[in-house]
MILOTOR-612716 format. One record per atom (N, C-alpha, C, CB): residue in one letter; x, y, z. Coordinates in pm, whole numbers, plus 50000, padded with zeros to 5 digits. Glycine has a CB too. Layout:
aXYZ;...
***
This chain:
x500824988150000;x500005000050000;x500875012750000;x499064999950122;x501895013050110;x502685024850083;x503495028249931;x503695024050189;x503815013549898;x504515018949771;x503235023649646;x505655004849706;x502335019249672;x500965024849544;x500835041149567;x498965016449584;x501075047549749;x500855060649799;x502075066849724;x500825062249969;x503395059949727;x504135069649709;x504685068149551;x505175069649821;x503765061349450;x503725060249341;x503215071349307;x503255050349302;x501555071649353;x500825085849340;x501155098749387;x499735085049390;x501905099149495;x502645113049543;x503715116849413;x503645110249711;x504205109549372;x505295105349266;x505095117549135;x504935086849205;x503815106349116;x503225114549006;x501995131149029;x502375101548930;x501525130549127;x501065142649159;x502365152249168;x500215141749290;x503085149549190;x504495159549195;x505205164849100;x505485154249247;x504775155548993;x505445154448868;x504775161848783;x505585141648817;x503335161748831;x502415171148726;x502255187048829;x500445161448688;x502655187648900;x502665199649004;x503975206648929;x502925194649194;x504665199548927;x506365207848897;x506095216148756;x508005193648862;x505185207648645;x505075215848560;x504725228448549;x504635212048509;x503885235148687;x503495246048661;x504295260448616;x502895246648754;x504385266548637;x505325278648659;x505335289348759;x505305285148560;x503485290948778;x503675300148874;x504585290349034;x501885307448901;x504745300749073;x505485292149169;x504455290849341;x507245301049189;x503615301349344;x502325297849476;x501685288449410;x501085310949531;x501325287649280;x499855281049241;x500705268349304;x499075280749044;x501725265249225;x502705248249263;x502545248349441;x505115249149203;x502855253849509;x503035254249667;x501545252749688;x503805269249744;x500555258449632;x499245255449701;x498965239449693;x498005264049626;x499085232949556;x498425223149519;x499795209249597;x498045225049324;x501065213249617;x502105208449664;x501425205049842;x503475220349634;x501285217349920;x500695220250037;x499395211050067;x500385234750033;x498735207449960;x497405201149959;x497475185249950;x496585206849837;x498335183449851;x498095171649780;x499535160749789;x497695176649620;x500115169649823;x501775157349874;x501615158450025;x503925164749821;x501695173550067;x501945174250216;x500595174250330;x502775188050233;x499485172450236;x498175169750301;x497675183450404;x498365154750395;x498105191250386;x497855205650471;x496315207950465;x498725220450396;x495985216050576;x494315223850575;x494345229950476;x493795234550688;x493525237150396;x492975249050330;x493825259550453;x490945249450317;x493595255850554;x493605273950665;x495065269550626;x492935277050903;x495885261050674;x497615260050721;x498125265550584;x498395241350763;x497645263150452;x498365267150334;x498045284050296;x497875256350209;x496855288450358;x496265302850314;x497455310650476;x493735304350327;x497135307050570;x497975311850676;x499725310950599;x497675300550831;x499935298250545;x501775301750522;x502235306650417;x502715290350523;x500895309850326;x501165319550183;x500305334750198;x500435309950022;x499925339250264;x499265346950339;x498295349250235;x499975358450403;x497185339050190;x496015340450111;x494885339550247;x495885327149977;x493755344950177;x492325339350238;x492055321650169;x490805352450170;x491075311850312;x491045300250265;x490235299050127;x490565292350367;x489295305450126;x488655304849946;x489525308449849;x487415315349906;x490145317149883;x491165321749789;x492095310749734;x492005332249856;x492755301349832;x493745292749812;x492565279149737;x494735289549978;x491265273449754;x490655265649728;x490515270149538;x489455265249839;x490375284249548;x489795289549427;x490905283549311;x489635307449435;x492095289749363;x493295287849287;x493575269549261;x494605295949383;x493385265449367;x493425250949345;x492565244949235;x493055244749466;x490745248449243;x490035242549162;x490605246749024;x488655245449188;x491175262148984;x491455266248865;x492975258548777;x491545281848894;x493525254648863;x495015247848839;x494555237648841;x496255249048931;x493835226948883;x493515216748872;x493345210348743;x492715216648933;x491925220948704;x491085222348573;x492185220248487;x490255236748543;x493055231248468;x493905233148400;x495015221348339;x494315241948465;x495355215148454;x496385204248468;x495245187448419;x497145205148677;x494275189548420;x493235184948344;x492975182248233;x492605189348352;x493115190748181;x493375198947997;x494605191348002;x493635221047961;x495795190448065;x496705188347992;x497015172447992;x497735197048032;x496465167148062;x496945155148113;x495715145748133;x497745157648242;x495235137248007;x494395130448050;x493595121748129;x494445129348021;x494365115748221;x494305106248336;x495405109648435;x494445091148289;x494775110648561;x494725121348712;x494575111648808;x493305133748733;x495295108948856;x495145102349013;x494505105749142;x496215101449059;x494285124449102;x493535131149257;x492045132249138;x494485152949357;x491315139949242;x489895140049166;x489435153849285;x488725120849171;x488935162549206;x488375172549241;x487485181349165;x489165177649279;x486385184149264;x485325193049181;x485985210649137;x483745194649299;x485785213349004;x486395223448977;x485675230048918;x487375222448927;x484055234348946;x483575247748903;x483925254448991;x482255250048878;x484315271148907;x484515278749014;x484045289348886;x486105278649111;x483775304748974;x483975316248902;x485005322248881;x483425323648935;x486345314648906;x487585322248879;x488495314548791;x488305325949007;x487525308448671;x488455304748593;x489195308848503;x488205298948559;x489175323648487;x490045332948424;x490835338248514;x489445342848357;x491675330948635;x492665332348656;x494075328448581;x492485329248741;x494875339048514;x495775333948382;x496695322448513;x497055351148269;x497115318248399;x498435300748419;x499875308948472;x499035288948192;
***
């Protein structure tokens, strides 16, 4: 079981690194390798918690588009999907 977890950390990391901005990567990094609250990642990047969720659903989407098959799964309507990449 641990080695299937750290297969998937593996690859969530791998599609995280691609990003560029460098918070959007730390939010979804903060969330999804290092398992952090919404509050612990908006408190150590000094966002509001919607704020940091918002950015997540929009990078998600995004990393979505690029990459057909995803190991995490998340709902990603949001109204801030014209946040640029």
């Amino acid at each position: 079981m641990k080695v299937k977890l750290d297969f998937v950390k593996a690859d969530i990391t791998k599609t995280i690194d691609t990003l560029k901005d460098t918070n959007k990567r730390l939010v979804l990094l903060y969330r999804f390798v290092f398992l952090k609250s919404w509050e612990d990642i908006a408190k150590t990047l000094h966002y509001t918690k919607i704020w940091v969720i918002e950015i997540s659903k929009v990078v998600i989407r995004k990393l979505k588009q690029k990459k057909t098959s995803s190991h995490f799964t998340l709902k990603t309507e949001s109204k801030y999907d014209s946040i640029k990449m």
